[in-house]
Residue, then its C-alpha position, 0 to 999 in steps of 0.5 A: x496457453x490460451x487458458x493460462x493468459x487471463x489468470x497471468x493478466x489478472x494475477x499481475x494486475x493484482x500485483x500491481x494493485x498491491x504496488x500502488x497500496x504500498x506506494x500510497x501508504x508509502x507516498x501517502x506520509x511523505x506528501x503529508x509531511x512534505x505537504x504541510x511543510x510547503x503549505x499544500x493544504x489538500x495534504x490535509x484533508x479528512x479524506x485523504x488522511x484517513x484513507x491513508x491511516x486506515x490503510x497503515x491500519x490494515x497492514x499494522x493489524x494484519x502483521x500483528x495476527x499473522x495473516x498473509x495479506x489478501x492481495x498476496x493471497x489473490x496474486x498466488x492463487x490466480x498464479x497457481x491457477x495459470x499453472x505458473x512456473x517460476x522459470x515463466x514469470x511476467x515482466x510485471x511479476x519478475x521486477x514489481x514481486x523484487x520490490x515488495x518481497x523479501x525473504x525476512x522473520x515476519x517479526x521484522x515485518x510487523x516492527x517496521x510496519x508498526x513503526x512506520x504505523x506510529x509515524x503515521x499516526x504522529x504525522x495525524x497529530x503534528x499535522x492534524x487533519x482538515x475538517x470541513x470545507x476550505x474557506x476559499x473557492x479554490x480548494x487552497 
């Protein structure tokens, strides 16, 4: 048991690591969106926007060619390594997996990830990203 404990912890941080990617590509075009309609200039800056383009990016091209994503990957293998049974999962493990997995076609993935894609990318167009510093001290 003792053995099994630092995989289970590493396998559920992982786990959770994917959650906060899904949740910022997820959040990430929300709050630009939002964010530029309520004038929150920091939405729009180049760090931010291209972190989220490129994480869209990833999950896009990853679907495209088939490959199970790395996080995913790392979480099954860490599990495997803590001997895990289905009938032993993690409170962690038990309720964030109901959020990010589901049993459908990878097609439907790759559609809804390359559409959500394209919204990203509109969103990079009708509110184009911030180059250089602000004007003004404060960051606004």
């Amino acid at each position: 048991m003792k053995a099994e404990l630092p995989y289970r912890l590493l396998a559920d941080a992982v786990l959770l690591a994917h959650f906060g990617v899904v949740v910022f590509v997820v959040a990430g075009l929300v709050l630009v969106i939002v964010g530029n309609l309520l004038s929150w200039r920091w939405v729009n800056g180049l760090w931010f926007r291209l972190a989220h383009l490129a994480a869209i990016a990833v999950v896009v091209g990853e679907s495209w060619i088939g490959l199970t994503c790395p996080l995913t990957t790392l979480e099954s293998w860490l599990r495997m390594q803590a001997g895990a049974a289905p009938d032993r999962r993690t409170f962690v493990e038990y309720w964030v997996q109901r959020v990010l997995f589901y049993e459908v076609p990878p097609w439907v993935f790759a559609n809804a990830y390359t559409l959500f894609g394209l919204l990203v990318v509109l969103a990079w167009w009708y509110f184009p990203p911030r180059f250089g510093k602000p004007r003004n001290g404060n960051g606004t």
